[in-house]
C-alpha positions as CSV (number, residue, x, y, z in Angstrom):
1,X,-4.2,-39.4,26.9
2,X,-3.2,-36.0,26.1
3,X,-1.9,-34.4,29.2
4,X,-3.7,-30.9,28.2
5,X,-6.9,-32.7,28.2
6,X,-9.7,-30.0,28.4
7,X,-13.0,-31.1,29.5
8,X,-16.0,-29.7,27.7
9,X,-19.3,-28.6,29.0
10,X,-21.7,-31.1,30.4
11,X,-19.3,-34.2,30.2
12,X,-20.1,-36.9,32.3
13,X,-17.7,-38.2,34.9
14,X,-18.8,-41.0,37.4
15,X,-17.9,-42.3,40.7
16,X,-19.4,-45.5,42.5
17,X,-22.2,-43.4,43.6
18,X,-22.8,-40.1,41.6
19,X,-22.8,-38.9,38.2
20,X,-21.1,-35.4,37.7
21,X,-21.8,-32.8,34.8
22,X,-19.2,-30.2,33.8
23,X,-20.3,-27.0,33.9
24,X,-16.7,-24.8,33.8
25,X,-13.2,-25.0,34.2
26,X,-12.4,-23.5,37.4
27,X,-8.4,-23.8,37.5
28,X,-5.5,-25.4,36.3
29,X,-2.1,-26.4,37.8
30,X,0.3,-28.7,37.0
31,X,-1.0,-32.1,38.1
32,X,-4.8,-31.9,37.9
33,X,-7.6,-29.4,35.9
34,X,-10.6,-27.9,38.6
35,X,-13.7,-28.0,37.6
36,X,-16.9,-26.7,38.4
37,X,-20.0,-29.8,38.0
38,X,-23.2,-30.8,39.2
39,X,-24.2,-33.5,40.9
40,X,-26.6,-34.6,38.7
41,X,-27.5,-38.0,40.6
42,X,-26.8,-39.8,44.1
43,X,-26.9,-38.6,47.8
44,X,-26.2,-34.8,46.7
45,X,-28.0,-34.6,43.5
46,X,-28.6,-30.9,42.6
47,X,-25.3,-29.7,44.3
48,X,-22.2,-27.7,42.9
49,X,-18.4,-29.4,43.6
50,X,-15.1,-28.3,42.2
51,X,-14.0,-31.3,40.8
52,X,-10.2,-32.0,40.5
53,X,-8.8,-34.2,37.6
54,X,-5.5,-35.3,37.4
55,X,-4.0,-34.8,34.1
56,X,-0.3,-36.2,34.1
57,X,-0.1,-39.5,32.8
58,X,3.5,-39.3,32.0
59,X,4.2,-39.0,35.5
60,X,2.9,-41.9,37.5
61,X,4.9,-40.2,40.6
62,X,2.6,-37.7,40.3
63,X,-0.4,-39.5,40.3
64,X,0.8,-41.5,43.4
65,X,1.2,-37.9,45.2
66,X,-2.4,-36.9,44.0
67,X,-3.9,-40.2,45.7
68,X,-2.2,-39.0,48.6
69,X,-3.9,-35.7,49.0
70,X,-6.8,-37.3,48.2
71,X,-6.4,-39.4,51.1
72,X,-5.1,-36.9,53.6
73,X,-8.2,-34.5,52.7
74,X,-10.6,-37.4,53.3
75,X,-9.4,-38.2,56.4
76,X,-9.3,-34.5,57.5
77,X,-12.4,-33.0,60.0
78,X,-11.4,-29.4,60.2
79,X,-13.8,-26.4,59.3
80,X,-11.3,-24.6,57.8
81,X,-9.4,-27.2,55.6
82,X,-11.3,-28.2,52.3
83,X,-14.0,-30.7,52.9
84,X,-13.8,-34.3,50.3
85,X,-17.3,-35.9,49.4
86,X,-16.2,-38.6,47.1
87,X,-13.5,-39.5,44.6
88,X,-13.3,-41.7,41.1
89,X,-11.6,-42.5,38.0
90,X,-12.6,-41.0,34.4
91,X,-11.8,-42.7,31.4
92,X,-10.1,-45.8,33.5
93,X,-7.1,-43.4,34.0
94,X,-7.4,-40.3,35.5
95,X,-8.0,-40.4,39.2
96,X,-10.5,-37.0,40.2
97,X,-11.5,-35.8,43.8
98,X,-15.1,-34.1,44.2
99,X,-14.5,-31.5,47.0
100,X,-17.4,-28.8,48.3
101,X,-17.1,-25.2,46.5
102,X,-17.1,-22.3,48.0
103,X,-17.9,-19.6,45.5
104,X,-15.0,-17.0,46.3
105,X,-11.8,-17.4,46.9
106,X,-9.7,-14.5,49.3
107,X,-7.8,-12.8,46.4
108,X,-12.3,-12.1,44.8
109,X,-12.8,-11.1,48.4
110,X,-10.0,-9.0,48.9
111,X,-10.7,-6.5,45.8
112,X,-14.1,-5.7,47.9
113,X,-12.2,-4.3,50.9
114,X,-13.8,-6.5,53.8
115,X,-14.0,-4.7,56.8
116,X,-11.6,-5.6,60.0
117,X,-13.4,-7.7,62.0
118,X,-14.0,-9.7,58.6
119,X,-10.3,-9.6,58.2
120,X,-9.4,-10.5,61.5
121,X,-11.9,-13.7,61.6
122,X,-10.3,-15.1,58.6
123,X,-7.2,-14.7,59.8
124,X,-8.1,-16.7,63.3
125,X,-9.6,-19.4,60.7
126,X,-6.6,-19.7,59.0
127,X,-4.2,-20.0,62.1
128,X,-6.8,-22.9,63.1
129,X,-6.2,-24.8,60.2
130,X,-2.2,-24.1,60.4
131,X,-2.4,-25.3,64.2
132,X,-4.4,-28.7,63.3
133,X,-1.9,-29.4,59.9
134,X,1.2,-29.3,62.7
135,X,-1.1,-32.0,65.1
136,X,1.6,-34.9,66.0
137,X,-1.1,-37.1,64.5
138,X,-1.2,-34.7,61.0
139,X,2.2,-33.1,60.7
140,X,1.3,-31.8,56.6
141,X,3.0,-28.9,55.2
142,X,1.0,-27.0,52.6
143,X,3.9,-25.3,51.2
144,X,1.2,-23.4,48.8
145,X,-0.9,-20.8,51.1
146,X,-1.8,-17.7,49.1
147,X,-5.2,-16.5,48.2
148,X,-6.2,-18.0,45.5
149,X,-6.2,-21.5,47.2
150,X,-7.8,-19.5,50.0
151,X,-11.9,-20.2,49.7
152,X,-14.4,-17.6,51.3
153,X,-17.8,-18.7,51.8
154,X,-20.0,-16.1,53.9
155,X,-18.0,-15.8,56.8
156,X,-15.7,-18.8,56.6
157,X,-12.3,-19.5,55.7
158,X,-11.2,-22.9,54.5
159,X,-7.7,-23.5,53.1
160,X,-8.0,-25.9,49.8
161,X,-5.7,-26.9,47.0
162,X,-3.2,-29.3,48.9
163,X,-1.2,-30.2,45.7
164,X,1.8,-29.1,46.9
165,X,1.4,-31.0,50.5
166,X,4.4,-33.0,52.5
167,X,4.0,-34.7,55.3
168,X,6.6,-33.6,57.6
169,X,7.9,-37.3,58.6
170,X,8.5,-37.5,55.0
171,X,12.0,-36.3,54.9
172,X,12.7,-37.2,51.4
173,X,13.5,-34.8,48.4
174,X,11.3,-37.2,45.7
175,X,8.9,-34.9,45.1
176,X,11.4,-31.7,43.9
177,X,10.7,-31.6,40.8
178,X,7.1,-31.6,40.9
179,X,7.2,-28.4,42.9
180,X,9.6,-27.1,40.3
181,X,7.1,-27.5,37.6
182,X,4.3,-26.6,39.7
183,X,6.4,-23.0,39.5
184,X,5.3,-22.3,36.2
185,X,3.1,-18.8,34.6
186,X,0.2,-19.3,36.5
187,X,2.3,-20.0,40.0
188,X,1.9,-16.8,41.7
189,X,6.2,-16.0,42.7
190,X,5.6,-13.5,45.3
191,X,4.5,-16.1,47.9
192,X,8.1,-18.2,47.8
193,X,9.5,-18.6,51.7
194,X,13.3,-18.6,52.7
195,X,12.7,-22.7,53.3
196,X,11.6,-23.0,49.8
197,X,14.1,-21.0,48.2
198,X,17.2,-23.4,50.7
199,X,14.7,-26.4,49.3
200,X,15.7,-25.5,45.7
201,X,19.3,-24.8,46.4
202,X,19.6,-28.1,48.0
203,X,19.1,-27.6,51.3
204,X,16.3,-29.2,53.9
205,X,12.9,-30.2,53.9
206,X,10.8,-27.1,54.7
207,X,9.0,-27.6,57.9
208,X,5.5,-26.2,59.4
209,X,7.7,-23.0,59.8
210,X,7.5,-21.9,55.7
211,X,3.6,-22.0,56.0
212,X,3.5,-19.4,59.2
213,X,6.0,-17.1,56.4
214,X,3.6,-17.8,53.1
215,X,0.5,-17.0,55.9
216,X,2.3,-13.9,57.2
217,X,2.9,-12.6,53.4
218,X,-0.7,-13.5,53.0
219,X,-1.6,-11.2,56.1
220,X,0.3,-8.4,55.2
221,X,-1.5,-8.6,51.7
222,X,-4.9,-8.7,53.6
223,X,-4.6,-6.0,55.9
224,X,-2.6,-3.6,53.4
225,X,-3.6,-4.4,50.5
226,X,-0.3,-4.9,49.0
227,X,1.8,-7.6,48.6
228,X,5.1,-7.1,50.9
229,X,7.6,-9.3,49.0
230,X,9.4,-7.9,46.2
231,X,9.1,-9.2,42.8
232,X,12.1,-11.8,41.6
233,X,13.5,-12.8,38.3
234,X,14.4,-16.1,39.3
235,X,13.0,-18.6,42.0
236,X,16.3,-19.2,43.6
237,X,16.9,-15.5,44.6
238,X,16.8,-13.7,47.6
239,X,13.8,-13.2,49.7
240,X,13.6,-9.1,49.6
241,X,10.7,-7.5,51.7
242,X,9.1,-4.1,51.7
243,X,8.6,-2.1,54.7
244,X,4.9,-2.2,55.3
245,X,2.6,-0.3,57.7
246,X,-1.0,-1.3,58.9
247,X,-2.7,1.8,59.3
248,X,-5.5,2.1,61.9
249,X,-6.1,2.0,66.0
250,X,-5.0,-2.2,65.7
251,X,-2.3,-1.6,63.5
252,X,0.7,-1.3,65.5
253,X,-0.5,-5.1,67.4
254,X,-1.2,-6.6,64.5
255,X,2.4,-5.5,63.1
256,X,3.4,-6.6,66.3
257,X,2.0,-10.0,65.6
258,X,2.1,-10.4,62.2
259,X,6.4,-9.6,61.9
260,X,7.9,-12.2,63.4
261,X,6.2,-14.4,61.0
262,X,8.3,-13.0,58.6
263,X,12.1,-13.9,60.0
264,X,14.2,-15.1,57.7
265,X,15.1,-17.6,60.4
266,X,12.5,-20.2,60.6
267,X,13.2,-21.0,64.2
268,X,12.3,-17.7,64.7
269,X,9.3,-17.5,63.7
270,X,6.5,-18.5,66.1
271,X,4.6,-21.7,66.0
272,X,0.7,-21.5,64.9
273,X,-0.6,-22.6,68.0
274,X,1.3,-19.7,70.1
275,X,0.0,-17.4,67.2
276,X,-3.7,-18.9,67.3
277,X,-3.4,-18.1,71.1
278,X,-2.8,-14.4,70.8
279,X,-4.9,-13.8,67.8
280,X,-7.8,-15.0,69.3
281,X,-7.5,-12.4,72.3
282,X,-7.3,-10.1,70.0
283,X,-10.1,-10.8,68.1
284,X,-12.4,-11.0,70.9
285,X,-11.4,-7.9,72.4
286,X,-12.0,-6.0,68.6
287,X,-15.1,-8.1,68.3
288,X,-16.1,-6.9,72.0
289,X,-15.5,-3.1,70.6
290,X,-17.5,-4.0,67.6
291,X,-20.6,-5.2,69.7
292,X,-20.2,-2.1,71.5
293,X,-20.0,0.3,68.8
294,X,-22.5,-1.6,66.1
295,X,-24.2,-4.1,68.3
296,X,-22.5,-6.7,65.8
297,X,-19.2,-8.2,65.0
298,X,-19.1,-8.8,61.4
């Protein structure tokens, strides 16, 4: 099978229960191809999924890893993580998960300047889905969190593409040089964390702590519009930040809240369920302002 396989428009692929239809090509990484189809018979016939296809045949590691998020996002019951519906093989071979699509992803949204309290309830949704990842009973790392694998749909928030996942009680360096090859041209660079960067040089097992870091980047981003992290020339370098300032009446307490996700140290940055704690007061007291002002929150 030839590991840049490109499925055409309106191919068929079929699990125990539905047939999908191809209808675009949504993505590619460096396991698996994204795919817009239709469900086009079964329990959902007439809906749109992304459908992911796993491509790399010459790496039956990888494949093992992709039944494994597969699994992990099945058994998952959050709002904000990326909801499975079903899951089959095409061609005998190629294992493929149907997820639900949300039509934008954060880095669309972002170019439309959403207003604050839109802001601010995505990035309460987000914390959620950090807090339930670290659950004792869940303990996954995404190690991949920036807004392209960030899906808007009205006013939700649901963190998807968990190719990159670990669980935490994993502590084994198997899977290195998949995320080395998942760095490739279309692996946005400015999102590395000070974990990942040790991970590469040999040092530990990231823990929850580089996904507060990538979500603090992806914060920054959101409520300035830029991206903080300075541009590298190779992956192993130095994590250099620029100053950034969040202008507006809440900008000094969300640089307040949003800084110490940045430390260099993991251990000091905060956990998500401290950071969901205070970033929910604070979105109900701008949402109670809102009311005031518009008689709505978002």
């Amino acid at each position: 099978m030839n590991e840049s396989l490109d499925l055409q428009f309106g191919t068929s692929l079929d699990s125990l229960s539905t047939k999908y239809r191809t209808l675009q090509k949504l993505g590619e990484g460096g396991t698996a191809n994204t795919y817009l189809v239709l469900a086009s018979s079964g329990e959902f016939r007439g809906q749109l999924f992304a459908l992911k296809l796993f491509r790399r045949l010459s790496k039956p590691e990888w494949r093992d890893n992709f039944l494994q998020e597969v699994a992990f996002l099945k058994s998952c019951s959050h709002p904000s993580v990326m909801r499975v519906y079903d899951e089959g093989i095409f061609l005998d071979k190629l294992p493929f998960v149907v997820a639900e699509y949300p039509p934008s992803t954060l880095a669309t949204a972002l170019r439309m300047n959403p207003g604050m309290m839109a802001k601010m309830a995505y990035s309460i949704q987000l914390l959620s889905a950090l807090e339930y990842l670290s659950r004792p009973q869940i303990q996954v790392i995404h190690r991949d969190i920036k807004p392209p694998n960030i899906f808007i749909k009205g006013g939700s928030c649901v963190l998807g593409d968990f190719g990159l996942m670990k669980r935490l009680k994993d502590s084994s360096k198997g899977d290195l040089n998949r995320i080395k090859a998942s760095f490739g041209p279309r692996m946005p660079r400015r999102y590395r964390t000070p974990d990942l960067v040790n991970y590469f040089k040999g040092g530990p097992v990231p823990t929850e702590k580089s996904d507060i870091f990538q979500l603090g980047i992806v914060f920054v981003e959101m409520f300035t519009g830029k991206n903080p992290q300075k541009p590298m020339q190779n992956f192993r370098d130095p994590i250099q930040m620029n100053n950034f300032k969040i202008e507006g009446g809440m900008g000094p307490l969300l640089m307040e809240l949003i800084t110490p996700m940045l430390h260099l140290n993991p251990s000091r940055r905060p956990a998500a369920s401290a950071l969901l704690s205070t970033w929910q007061e604070l979105f109900l007291e701008a949402a109670k302002r809102s009311h005031a002002l518009e008689g709505r929150v978002v």
